[in-house]
N, C-alpha and C positions, 0 to 999 in steps of 0.2 A: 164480728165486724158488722156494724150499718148497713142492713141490704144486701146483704152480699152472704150465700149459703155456704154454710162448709167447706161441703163436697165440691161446692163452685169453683173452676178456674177464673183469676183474676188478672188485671192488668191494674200497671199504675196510670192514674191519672195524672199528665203534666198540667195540662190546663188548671185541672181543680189545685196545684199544690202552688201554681203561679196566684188563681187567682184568692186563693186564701192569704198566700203574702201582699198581696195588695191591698187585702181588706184591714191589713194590722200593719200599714206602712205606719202610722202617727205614733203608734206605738212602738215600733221597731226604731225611727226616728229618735224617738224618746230617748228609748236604752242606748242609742248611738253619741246620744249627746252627752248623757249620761256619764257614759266609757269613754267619752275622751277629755271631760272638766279631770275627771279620777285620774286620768293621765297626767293630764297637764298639773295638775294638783302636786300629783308625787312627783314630776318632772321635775319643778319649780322647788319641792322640801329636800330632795337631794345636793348633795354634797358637789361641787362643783372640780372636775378633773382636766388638768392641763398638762399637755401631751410635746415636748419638744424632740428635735431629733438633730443628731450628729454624725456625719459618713466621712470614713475612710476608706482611701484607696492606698489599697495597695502593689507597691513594685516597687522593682529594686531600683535603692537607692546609692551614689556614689559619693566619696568624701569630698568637700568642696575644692579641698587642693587637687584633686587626682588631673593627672594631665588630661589633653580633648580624646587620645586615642584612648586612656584606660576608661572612658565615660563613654564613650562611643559601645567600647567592650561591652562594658557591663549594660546598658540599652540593647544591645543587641543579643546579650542573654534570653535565654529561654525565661518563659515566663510563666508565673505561678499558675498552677494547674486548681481543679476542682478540687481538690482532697487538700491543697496546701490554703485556701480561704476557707474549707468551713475547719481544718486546725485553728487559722487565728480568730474563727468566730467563737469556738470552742475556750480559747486562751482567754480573751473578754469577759469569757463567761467565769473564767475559772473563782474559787477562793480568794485565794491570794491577794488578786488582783481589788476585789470587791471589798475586803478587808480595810486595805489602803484607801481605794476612796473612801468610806463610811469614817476615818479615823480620820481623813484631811479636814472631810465636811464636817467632822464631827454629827452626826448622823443618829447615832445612839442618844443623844438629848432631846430629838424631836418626838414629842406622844406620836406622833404620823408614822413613826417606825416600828410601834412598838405598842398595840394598841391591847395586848394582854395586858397590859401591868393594869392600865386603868379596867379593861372590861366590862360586858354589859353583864344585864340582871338576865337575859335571855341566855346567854351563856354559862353563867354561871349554875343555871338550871340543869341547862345539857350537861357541862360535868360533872353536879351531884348527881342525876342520873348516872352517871357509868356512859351517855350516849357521845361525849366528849372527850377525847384526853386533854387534860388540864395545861394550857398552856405553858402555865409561871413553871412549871418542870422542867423547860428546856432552858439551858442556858441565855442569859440576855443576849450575848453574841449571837448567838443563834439566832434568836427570833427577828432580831434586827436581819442578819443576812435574807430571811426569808421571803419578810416582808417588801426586804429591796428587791430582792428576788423578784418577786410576783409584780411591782412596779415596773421590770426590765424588760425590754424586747433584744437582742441582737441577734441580726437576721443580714444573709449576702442577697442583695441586689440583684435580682436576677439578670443573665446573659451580662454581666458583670465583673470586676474585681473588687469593685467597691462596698463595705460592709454597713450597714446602719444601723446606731445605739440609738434607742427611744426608750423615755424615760416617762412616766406618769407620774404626778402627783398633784397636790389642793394647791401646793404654791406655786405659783408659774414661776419666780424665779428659781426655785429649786429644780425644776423640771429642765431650767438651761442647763443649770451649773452642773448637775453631775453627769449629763451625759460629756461636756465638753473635759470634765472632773477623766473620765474613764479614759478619754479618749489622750489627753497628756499624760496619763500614769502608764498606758499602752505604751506611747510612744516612748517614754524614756526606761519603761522597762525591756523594748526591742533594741535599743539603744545601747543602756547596759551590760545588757548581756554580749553583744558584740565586743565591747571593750573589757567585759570577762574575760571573751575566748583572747582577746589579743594579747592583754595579760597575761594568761595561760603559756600560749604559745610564747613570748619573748621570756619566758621563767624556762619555760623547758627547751626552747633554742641557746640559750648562755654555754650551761652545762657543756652541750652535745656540738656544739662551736669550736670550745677549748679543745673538745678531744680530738676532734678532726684537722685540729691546726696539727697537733703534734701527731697523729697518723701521716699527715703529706707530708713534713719535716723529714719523719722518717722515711717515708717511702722514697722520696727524693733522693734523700743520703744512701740508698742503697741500690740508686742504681747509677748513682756516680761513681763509689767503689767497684762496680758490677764493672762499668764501660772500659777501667781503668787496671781492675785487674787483667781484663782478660785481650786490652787493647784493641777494643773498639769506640775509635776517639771518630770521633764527626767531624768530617773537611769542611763540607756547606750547611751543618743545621740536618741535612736527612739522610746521607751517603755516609759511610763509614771509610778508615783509610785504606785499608784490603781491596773494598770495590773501587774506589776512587783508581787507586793503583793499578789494576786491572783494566779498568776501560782507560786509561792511558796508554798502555803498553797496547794494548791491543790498535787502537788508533793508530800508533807507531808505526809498529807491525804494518796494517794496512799499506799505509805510508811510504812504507819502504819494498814491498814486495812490488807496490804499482813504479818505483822506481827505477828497481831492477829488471819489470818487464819493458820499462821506457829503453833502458840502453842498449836490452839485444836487440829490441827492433831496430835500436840504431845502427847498429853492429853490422847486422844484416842487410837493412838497407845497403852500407859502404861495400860490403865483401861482394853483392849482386853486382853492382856497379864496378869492381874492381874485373872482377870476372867476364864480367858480359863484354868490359870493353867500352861501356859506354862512358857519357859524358858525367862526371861527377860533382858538375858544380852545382847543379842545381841542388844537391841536396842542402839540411839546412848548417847541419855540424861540417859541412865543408866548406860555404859562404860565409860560415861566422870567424871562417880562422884566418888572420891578415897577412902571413906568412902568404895562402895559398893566393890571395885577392894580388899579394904584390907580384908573387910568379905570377900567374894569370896575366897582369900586365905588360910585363915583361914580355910574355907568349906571346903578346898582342902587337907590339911594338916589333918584334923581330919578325912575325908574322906580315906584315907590312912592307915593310924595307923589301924583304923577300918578293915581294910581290910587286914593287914599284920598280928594282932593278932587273925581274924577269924582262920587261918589258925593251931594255937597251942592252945588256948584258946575254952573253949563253949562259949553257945551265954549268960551264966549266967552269967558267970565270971564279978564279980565286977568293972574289969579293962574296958571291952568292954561295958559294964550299962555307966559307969561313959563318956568314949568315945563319946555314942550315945546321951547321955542328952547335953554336950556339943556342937555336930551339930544340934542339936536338936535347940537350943539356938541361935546357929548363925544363922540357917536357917530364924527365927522370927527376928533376926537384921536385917536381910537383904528384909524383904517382909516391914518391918517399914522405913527403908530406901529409900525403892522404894516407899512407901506411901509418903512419906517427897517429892520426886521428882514430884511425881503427882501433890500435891497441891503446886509446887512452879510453876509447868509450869499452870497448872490453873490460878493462879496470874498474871503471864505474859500474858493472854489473857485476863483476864479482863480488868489491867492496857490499854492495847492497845485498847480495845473497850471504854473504857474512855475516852484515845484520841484522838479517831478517831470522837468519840460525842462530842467532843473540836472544835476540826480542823473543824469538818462541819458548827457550830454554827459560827465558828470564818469567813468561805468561805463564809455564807451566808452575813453578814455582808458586808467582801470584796465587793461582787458581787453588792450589793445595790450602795454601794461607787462606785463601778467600773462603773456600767449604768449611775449613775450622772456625773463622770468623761468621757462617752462618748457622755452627749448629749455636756456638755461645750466645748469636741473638735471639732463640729461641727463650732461654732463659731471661736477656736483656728484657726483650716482650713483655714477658708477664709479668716483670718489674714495672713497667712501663704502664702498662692496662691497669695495675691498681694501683698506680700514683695518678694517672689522671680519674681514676672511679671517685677515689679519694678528695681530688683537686674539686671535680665536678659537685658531687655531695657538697661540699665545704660550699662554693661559688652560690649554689641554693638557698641552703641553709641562713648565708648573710643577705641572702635577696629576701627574703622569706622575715628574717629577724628587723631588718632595715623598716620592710611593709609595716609586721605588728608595732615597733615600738615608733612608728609616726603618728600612729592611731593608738595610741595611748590617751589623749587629748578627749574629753566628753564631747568637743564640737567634731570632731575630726572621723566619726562613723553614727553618723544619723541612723535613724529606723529603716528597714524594709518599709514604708508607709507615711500617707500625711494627711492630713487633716484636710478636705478640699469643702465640706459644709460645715460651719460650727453651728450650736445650738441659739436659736436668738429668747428672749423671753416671750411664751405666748401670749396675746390677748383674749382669744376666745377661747372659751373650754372647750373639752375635746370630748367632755360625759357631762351632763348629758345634753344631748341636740334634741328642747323642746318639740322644734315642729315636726319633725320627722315622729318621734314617739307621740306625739297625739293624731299625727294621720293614721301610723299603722294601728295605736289603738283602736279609734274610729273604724279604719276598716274591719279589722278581727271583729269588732261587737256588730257590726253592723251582720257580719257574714253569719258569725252566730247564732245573730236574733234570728234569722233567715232558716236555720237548720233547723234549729227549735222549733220553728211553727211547722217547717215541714212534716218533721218527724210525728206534730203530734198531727197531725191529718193525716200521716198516714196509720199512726196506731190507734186512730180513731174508725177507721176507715171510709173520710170521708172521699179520698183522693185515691178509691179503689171500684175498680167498674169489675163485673163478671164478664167471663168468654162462655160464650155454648160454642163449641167446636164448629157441633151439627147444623146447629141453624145457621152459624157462620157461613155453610159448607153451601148448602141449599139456595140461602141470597145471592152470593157467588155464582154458584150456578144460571140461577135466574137473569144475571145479570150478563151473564158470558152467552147467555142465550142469545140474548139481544145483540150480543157483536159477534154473533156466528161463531160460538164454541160446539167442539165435537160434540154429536148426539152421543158417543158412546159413553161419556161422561156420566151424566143424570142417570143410564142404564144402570151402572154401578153403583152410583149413588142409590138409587133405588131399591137396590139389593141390599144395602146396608154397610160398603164398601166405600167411602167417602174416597173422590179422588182428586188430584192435585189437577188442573189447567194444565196444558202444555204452555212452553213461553210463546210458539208460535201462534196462540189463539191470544194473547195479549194484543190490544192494539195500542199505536204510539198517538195517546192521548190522556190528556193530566187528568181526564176525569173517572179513567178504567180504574177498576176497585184493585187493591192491594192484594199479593197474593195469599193466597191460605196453605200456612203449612199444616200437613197433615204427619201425626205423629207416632201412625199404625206403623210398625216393623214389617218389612217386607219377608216373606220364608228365605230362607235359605235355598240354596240353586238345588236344584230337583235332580235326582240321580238319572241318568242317562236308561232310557226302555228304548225296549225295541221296534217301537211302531218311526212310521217315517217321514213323523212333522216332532221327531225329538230333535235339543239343543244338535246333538254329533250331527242328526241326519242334515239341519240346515248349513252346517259345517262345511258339510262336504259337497252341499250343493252352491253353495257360495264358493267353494274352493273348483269347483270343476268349470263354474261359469264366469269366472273369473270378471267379475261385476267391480267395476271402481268403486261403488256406491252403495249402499245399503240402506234404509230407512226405515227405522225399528219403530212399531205404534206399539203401545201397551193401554189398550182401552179400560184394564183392570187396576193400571194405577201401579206401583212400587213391584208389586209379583210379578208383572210384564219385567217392566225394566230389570231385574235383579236377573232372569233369563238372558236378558240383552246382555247382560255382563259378565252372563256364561258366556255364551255364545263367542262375544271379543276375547275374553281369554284361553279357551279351546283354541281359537283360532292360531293366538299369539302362540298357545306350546307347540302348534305345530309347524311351526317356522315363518309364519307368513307375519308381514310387517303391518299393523290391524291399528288404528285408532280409534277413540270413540268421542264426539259430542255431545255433550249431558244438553241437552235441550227440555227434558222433561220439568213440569211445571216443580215437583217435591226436588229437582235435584238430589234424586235417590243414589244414582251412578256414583256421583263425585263422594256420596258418603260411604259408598263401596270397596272404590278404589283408589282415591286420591289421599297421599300423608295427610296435608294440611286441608282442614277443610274450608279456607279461608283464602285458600289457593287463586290466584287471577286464573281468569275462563274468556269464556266468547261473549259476556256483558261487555264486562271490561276492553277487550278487541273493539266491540260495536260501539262502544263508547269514547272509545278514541284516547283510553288512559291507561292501554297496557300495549308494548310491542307484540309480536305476531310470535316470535322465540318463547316469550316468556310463560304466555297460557299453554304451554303444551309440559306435560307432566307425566313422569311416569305410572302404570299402576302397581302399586306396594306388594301384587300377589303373582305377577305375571310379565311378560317382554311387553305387554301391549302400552299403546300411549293412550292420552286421556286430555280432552279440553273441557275444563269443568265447567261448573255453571255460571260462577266468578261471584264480584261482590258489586259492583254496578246496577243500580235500579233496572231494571227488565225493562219498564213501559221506555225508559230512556235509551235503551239498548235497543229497542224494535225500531227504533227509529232510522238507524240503520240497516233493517231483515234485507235492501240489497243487495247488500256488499256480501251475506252468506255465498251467494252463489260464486264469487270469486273466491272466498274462503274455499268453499267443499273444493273449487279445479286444482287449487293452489296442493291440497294435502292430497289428490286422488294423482296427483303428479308422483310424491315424495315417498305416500305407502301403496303397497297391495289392496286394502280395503278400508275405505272409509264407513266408519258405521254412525249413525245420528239416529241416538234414540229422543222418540221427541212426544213419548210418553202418551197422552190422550188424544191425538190431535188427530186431526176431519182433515178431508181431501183440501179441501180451504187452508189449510196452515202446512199441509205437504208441498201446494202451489206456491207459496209464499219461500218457501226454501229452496224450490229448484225449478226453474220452467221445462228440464224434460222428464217427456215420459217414459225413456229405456232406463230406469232404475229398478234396482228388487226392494218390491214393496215387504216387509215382514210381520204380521199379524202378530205378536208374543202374547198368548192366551195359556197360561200353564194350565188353568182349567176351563177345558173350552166349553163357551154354553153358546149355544147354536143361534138364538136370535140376534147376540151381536156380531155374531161371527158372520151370519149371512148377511145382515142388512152393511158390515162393510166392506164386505167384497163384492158386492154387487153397488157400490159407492164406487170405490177406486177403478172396477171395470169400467162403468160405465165414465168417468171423468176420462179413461183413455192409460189406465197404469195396466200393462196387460200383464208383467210380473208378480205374482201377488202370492207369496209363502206363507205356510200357517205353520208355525211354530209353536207347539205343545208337549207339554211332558206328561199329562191325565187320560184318562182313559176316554176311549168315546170320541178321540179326535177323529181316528180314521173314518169311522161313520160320519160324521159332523159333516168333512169335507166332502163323503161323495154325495149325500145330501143336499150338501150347497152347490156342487158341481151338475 
């Protein structure tokens, strides 16, 4: 490649691959104009296709005699489902049916159906090759069905009952006619067949009509004999004479026992009345008798006299003797009288206990007859139950026969369906649509020309620049100088350890350089020794001092941080509830621990384009959580460095430790993250070298951080620290 070494890493150049397509716009122009005469060209030499179309709907239909309730009925039926419209889209489709149109249109005489016979010379190529099967081999029917085939769409309407036939062809009125062609052979083939089945049905109702006449015939006559032999004749239509007979007598019966209980109480009554001595007219079989009403008066009238001659008369006087003998007299008429009425009502209770001892002998009787007469209707019954089974069948059967042979008549059971769009003839063709196919030509070539020039600048390599990492690394630096990046940065660098900016040494300004990823792999987490600035020992001193907050520096860049991630997940096996912020400039953390590494983090938070739930994630190796680094531009994200400190209280509420590793960064970008000073400060130096380890602990002392850990897993830490101490 042009300029550009081997060994070199490179980037593409957008600018150079823009400004090379500008420099060959008139030519790209060119081939655009080019590409769409060639369109419109072949547009214009094509064969011209016109598209009409015909829909039916379908539902049930009822015979135009049928009364308003059988129409009502059948409207109110259940209605064709998903499965029973694409059967009749499938029916449309069928053979048969296609056969028929092609034979009404006669369809088989158009070359347009049948364009093997004639053939090209292209073709006829392909099949002397072998790359063809030879059309003229198929039957002429055939190839006509196929060809109509391929012309046909039918297709249901979707959220619909209605089906659409579309038809293509050169001749627009052909393009009417056969879809409307399909759509009347449909309908008088659904037609048909219904007056098949009625057909059917009135041929196989005749038969089975006659036989059922003469099953109820017979069934009838035998259980007229039945009723007759065994003398169960019917008084009203549903009572037989037995019972009839029976609940008469008994009635009777009633009748007369209430009778006989009427005259001893009458009986009794008189005999009280005789006995006691009292007055007996009051009763009523004594007022009723004329005899005792004329004594009575009699009584009355001598009673009288008696009492008007006491008054001028003694009690000797012949006149008043003769008076009293004469009531005296009637008095005994009338207790004889009253005896006459006793023994007559006496009478009347005998008499009725006589027929009441009639009526019972006569019930008993009844009731013998009536058990015999109910076991013989056991048998009457089931004479009974199959002459109406039989009567009923029969009654159907001519409901049934009456329906099919009405609708015998071809007007008299229309289709399930109708026609509701017929096909009109089109005017414009429907293949091909000029302007559309020379714009998307136009566009395709133009997009083309545009690839092409790309590609060839980039396999030219003019529209490729080299990357030096290093001296990327160095200017960066230089320049992070200037807006107060950590000194421990350039230390490392200097060493030969290129390291990544912390995000906190970023400022929110459009002219801060981009950042630089560094693509050194950091070691592997360092097995646990025994001096007592190891990952365990800072573990347990974070666990005993029970610190909200934790703030992890790694002046070495990636092998700092890759500790910090020990350290969080030690934490997490040991039950305590541990989060971490990837604040480090390489976003080493998030490629440690997070699934995705494309995961929303704390840019995205600061930038106001992810919720506060969402950036938080688990890590893939351990219980601890994780807010990554995110995918939001950094410089745009600082802009926000704020609102951190409501972040850090919000998560030092919810876990045990908050941890923010924030990778290179100076007492300058620690301020920027928290204004107080009782947090534990965490030096992560896996390989401690003493002059950056002193010059930043004597940094954060004196800014006022009085917690300050050194966390190391190399040898020579212990010394280090009492050196600096």
């Amino acid at each position: 490649m042009s300029g550009v070494a081997r060994d070199q890493d490179v980037d593409i150049d957008l600018g150079q691959l823009v400004r090379a397509v500008w420099a060959r716009r008139l030519r790209i122009l060119a081939i655009t104009l080019v590409g769409a005469g060639v369109a419109f060209a072949g547009a214009k030499i094509m064969s011209s296709q016109y598209r009409s179309e015909t829909r039916i709907l379908i539902e049930p239909r009822a015979p135009a005699f049928a009364s308003t309730q059988q129409a009502n009925d059948a409207s109110a039926g259940p209605l064709m489902d998903e499965l029973n419209i694409a059967s009749q889209v499938q029916l449309l489709q069928s053979a048969d049916l296609l056969k028929k149109v092609i034979n009404d249109l006669k369809l088989y005489n158009l070359p347009e159906f049948d364009d093997a016979a004639s053939g090209s010379a292209m073709s006829s190529i392909l099949v002397k090759l072998h790359l063809k099967k030879n059309p003229l081999e198929n039957p002429p029917e055939e190839r006509v069905i196929d060809a109509f085939v391929e012309r046909l769409q039918v297709y249901q309407v979707p959220g619909s009952r209605v089906i659409g036939i579309t038809f293509t062809s050169k001749d627009p009125k052909l393009a009417a006619a056969i879809p409307n062609a399909m759509a009347n052979v449909y309908l008088s083939t659904q037609s048909g067949a219904k007056l098949d089945s009625n057909s059917e049905a009135t041929r196989w109702l005749e038969p089975e009509i006659e036989g059922l006449r003469q099953k109820v015939s017979e069934a009838e006559r035998k259980v007229a004999e039945y009723r007759t032999s065994h003398g169960l004749l019917q008084t009203n239509g549903t009572t037989t004479f037995p019972a009839q007979q029976l609940n008469d007598i008994s009635a009777e019966l009633t009748r007369v026992r209430g009778d006989k209980a009427n005259a001893e109480a009458r009986a009794q009554a008189v005999r009280n009345a005789l006995s006691s001595g009292e007055a007996s007219d009051t009763l009523p079989d004594i007022m009723s008798s004329q005899a005792i009403q004329r004594l009575k008066g009699t009584e009355s009238g001598l009673q009288s006299q008696i009492s008007d001659l006491q008054t001028s008369l003694l009690n000797n006087h012949p006149r008043l003797k003769s008076l009293r003998a004469q009531l005296s007299d009637i008095r005994s008429q009338i207790r004889q009288e009253t005896q006459k009425i006793l023994a007559s009502i006496e009478n009347e209770s005998k008499v009725a206990d006589l027929r009441a001892s009639e009526l019972e002998r006569q019930s008993d009787t009844v009731q013998a007859n009536s058990a015999r007469a109910g076991e013989d209707e056991v048998g009457l019954n089931a004479l009974e139950r199959e002459a109406n089974a039989q009567r009923q069948l029969l009654e159907t059967y001519l409901v049934r026969y009456r329906e099919a042979a009405s609708r015998a008549d071809s007007n008299s059971s229309p289709a399930d369906a109708r026609i509701v769009s017929r096909a009109v003839e089109p005017v414009d063709p429907y293949f091909p649509k000029v302007v559309p196919i020379v714009v998307v030509a136009a566009v395709a070539t133009l997009i083309m020309s545009a690839i092409v020039i790309m590609l060839a600048e980039l396999f030219s390599g003019r529209a490729l620049r080299p990357t030096d990492a290093a001296s990327e690394t160095i200017e960066a630096e230089a320049v992070v100088e200037e807006k107060h990046v950590p000194q421990a940065a350039p230390i490392a660098a200097a060493a030969g350890k290129p390291v990544q900016p912390s995000m906190l040494a970023v400022v929110a300004d459009e002219d801060t350089i981009e950042d630089v990823k560094v693509a050194d792999e950091a070691p592997e987490d360092e097995p646990e020794d025994d001096n007592e600035f190891s990952v365990a020992s800072v573990a347990d001193y974070l666990t005993g001092s029970r610190a909200p907050l934790a703030i992890a520096i790694s002046p070495t860049g990636d092998n700092g941080s890759a500790a910090t991630v020990s350290l969080t997940r030690m934490l997490a096996d040991a039950g305590h509830r541990v989060i971490l912020i990837d604040m480090a400039g390489s976003g080493y953390p998030t490629e440690l621990m997070a699934e995705d590494q494309a995961a929303l983090g704390v840019t995205d938070l600061l930038c106001g384009e992810a919720a506060f739930g969402d950036t938080i994630h688990g890590d893939r190796h351990s219980d601890a959580h994780l807010i990554p680094q995110g995918r939001s531009d950094v410089r745009r994200a600082m802009r926000g460095v704020d609102r951190l400190s409501l972040l850090l209280d919000a998560l030092a509420a919810a876990y045990d430790l908050v941890v923010v590793e924030c990778g290179s960064a100076d007492v300058a970008g620690v301020s920027r993250l928290t204004r107080s000073r009782d947090v534990e400060i965490i030096l992560s130096l896996p390989e401690v070298e003493e002059t950056i380890f002193v010059a930043l602990m004597t940094e954060f002392q004196a800014a006022g951080y009085e917690r300050v850990v050194l966390m190391s897993g190399g040898e020579g830490a212990e010394q280090t620290l009492g050196r600096a101490a």
